[in-house]
C-alpha positions in Angstrom: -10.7 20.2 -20.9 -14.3 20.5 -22.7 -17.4 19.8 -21.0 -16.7 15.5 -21.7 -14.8 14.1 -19.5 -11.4 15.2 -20.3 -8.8 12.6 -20.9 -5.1 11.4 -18.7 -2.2 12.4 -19.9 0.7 9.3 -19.4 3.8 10.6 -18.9 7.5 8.8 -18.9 10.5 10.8 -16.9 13.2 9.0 -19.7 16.2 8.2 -17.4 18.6 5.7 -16.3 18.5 3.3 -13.1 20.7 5.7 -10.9 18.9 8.8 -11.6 17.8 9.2 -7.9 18.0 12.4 -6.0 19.0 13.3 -2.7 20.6 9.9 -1.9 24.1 9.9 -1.1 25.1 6.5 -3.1 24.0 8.3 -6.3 26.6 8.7 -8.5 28.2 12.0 -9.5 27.5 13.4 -13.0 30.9 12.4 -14.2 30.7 8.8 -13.0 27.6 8.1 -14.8 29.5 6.5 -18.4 30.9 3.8 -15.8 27.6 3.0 -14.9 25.7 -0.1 -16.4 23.0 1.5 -18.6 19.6 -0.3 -18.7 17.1 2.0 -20.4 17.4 1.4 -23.5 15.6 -2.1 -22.3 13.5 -0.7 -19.6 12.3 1.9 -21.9 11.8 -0.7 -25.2 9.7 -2.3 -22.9 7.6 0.8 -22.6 7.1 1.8 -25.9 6.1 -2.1 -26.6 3.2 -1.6 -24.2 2.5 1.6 -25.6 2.4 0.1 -29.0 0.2 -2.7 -27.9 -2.5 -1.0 -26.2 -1.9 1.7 -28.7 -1.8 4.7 -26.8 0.3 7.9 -27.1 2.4 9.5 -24.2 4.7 12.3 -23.3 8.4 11.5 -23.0 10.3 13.6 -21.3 13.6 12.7 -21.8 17.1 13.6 -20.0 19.2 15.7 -22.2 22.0 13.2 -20.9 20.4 9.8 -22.2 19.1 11.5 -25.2 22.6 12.2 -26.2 24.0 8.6 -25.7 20.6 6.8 -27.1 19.4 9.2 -29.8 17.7 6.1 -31.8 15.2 5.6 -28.4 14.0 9.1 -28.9 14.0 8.8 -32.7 12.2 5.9 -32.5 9.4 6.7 -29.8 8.9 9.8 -32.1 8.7 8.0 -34.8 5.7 6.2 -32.6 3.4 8.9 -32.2 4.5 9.8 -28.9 5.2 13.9 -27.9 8.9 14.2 -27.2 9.7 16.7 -24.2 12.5 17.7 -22.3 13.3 16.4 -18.5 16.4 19.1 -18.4 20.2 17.8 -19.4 21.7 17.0 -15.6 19.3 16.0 -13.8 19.8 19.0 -11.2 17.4 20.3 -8.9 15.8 23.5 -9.9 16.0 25.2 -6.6 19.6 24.1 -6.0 20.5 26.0 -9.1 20.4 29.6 -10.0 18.4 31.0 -13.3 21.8 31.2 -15.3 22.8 27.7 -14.6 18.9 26.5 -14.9 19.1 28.2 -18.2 22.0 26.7 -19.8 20.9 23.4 -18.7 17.2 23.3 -20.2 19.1 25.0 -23.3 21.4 22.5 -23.8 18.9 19.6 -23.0 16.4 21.0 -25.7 19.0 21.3 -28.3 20.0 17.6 -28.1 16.8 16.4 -28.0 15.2 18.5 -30.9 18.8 16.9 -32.9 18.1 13.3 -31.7 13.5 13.5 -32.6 14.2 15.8 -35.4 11.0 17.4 -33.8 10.7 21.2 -32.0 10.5 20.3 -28.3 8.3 22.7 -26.3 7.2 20.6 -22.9 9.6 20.7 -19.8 9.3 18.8 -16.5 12.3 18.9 -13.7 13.9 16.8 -11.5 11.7 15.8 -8.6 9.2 18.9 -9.4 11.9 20.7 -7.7 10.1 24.2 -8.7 9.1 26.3 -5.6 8.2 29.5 -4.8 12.1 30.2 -4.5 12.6 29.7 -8.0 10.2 32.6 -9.8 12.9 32.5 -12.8 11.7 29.6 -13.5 9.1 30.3 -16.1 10.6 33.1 -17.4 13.9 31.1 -18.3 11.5 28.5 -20.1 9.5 30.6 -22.2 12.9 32.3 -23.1 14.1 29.0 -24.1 11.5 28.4 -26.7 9.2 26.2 -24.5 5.3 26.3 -24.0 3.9 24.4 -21.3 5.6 22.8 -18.2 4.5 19.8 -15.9 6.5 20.4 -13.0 4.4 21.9 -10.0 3.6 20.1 -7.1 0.6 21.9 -5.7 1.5 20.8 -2.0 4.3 19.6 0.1 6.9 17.7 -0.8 10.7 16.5 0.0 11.7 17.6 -3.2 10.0 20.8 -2.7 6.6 21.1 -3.5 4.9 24.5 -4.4 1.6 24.8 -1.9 -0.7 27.4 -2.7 -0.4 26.9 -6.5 -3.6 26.4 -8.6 -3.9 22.4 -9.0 -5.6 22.6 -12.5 -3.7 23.7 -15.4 -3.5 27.0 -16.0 -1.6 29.9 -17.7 1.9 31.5 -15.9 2.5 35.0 -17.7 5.7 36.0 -17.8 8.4 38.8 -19.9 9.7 36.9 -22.0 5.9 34.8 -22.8 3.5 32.9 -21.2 4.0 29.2 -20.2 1.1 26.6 -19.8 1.4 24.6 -16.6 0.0 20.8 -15.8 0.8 20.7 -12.2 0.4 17.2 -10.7 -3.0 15.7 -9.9 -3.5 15.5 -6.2 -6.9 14.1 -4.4 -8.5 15.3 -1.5 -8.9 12.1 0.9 -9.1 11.8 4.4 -8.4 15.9 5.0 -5.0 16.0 3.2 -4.2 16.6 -0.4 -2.4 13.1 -1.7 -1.0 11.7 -4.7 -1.7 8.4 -6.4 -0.8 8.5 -10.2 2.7 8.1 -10.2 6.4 6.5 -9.3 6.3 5.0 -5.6 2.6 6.1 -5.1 1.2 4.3 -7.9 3.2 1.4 -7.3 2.3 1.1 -3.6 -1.5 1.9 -3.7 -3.6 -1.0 -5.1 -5.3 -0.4 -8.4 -8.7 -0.6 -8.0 -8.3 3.0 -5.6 -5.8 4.3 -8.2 -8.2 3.9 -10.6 -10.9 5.0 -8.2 -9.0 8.1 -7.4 -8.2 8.7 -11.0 -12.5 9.2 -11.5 -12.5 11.4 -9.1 -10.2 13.7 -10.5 -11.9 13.1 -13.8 -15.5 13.8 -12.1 -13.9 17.5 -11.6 -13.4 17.7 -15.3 -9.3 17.8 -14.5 -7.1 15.8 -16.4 -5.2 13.3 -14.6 -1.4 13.0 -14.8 0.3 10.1 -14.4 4.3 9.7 -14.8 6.5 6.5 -14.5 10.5 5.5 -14.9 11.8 3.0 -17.1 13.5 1.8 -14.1 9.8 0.9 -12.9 9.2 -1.6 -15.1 13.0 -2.9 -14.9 12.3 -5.5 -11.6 16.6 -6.8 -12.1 18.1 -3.1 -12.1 21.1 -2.8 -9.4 19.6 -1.0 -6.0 21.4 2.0 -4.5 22.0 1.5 -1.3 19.9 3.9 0.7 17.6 4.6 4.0 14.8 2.0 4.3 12.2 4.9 3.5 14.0 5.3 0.5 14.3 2.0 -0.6 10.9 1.2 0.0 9.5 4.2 -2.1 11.9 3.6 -4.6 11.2 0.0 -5.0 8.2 -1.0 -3.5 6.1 -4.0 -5.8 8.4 -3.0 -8.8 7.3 -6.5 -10.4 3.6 -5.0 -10.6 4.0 -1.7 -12.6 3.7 -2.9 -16.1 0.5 -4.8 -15.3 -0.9 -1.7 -13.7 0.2 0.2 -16.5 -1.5 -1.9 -18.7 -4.7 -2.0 -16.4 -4.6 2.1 -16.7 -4.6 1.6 -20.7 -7.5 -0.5 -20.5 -9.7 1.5 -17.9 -8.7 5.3 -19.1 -8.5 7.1 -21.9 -4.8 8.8 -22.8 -4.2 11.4 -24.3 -0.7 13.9 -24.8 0.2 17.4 -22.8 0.9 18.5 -26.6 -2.5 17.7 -27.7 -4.0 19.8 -24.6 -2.3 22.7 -26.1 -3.9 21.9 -29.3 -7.2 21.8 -28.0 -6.7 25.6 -27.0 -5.9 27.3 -23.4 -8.1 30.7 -23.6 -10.3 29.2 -20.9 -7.5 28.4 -18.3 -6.9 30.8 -15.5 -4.3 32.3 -15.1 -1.3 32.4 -12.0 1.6 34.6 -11.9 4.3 33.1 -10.2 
């Protein structure tokens, strides 16, 4: 963000093991309490990396978890780390309306800000579900009370995907504010835009072109995002039963995230979206959606 080379942003999407979207064995919303919950382990095995190679991240948690494991988000802000919103239901934004979309991030910030004790003002969704078919979106989040968002995939995508969108941050005016976005850091290589820096991609790609890739982006003075699951460093969680596309992306080399992780930490330097903000957005360009 200055004329240095800007620093990564590490990101955690703070959910449980069945959090998966657009697979039929997913369980409904209101058979998730039968489910066996495994992030408060997953994600203590997070924060203890985080702690060793002290470096500070972005959380955003589900509104959901934060509500049954209020002492993880206490404690991670307790740590250091920016606490941010991942929505309450884990919904895709396009498959909602703006009323719906609104009570959810609502209700999501309000648990979250009770559980951290800390204003919440960072948003991601589901999947990066945000498209062109959703220009409430910003608008409903800067109602809300947030400032910035991390959700735009500036490409295609299953879950969406938003091609055409600025791929550096930059500024979304809307009524009721303006919102900061951090879309997703994609590469050019081999005439297509791709993606190395997170959840399937990052733990299919080996690291020396992650981190190769990860220069790159930095060489263009862009910060790099990068997002993981606790599930990702969790190798015993229970599989959904899915297609084998699925599976693999969804758990291809689970067993090497945390050393890649760790590899990242050693090789990068980290930094929060919050502390972006900090260091002032009067430069950024601006979008309108």
């Amino acid at each position: 963000m200055t004329a240095r080379t800007p620093p990564c942003v590490f990101s955690v999407d703070v959910e449980e093991w069945f959090h998966i979207l657009d697979v039929p064995s997913t369980p409904p919303m209101d058979q998730w309490d039968r489910q066996e919950s495994r992030v408060e382990a997953s994600f203590r095995r997070m924060l203890d990396v985080f702690a060793e190679k002290q470096v500070r991240t972005t959380l955003f948690f589900l509104g959901w978890v934060a509500e049954r494991h209020p002492q993880l988000v206490k404690e991670a802000a307790a740590q250091g780390h920016e606490i941010a919103s991942h929505g309450y239901a884990h919904q895709l934004v396009y498959q909602n309306d703006r009323r719906h979309f609104t009570e959810d991030v609502r209700r999501a910030k309000g648990v979250i800000e009770d559980a951290s004790g800390k204003a919440v003002f960072g948003y991601r969704a589901p999947g990066f579900s945000v498209t062109k078919e959703t220009p409430w979106f910003f608008e409903a989040l800067a109602e809300t009370g947030h400032a910035y968002d991390s959700s735009i995939w500036p490409g295609n995508r299953n879950h969406g995907g938003w091609p055409g969108a600025l791929p550096v941050p930059h500024v979304v005016p809307t009524a009721k504010g303006d919102i900061v976005e951090f879309p997703i850091s994609l590469v050019r290589t081999l005439g297509r835009d791709m993606f190395f820096f997170g959840g399937g991609y990052l733990r299919f790609f080996p690291y020396p072109l992650i981190r190769s890739k990860a220069l790159e982006v930095l060489a263009e003075q862009r910060s790099v995002v990068f997002y993981l699951h606790p599930r990702e460093v969790d190798p015993g969680h229970p599989r959904l039963p899915m297609s084998l596309k699925r599976r693999f992306m969804s758990y291809v080399n689970i067993d090497t995230t945390e050393l890649k992780m760790r590899r990242l930490f050693d090789d990068l330097p980290m930094t929060t979206f919050a502390d972006l903000l900090k260091a002032g957005v009067s430069h950024l360009p601006k979008q309108v959606a």
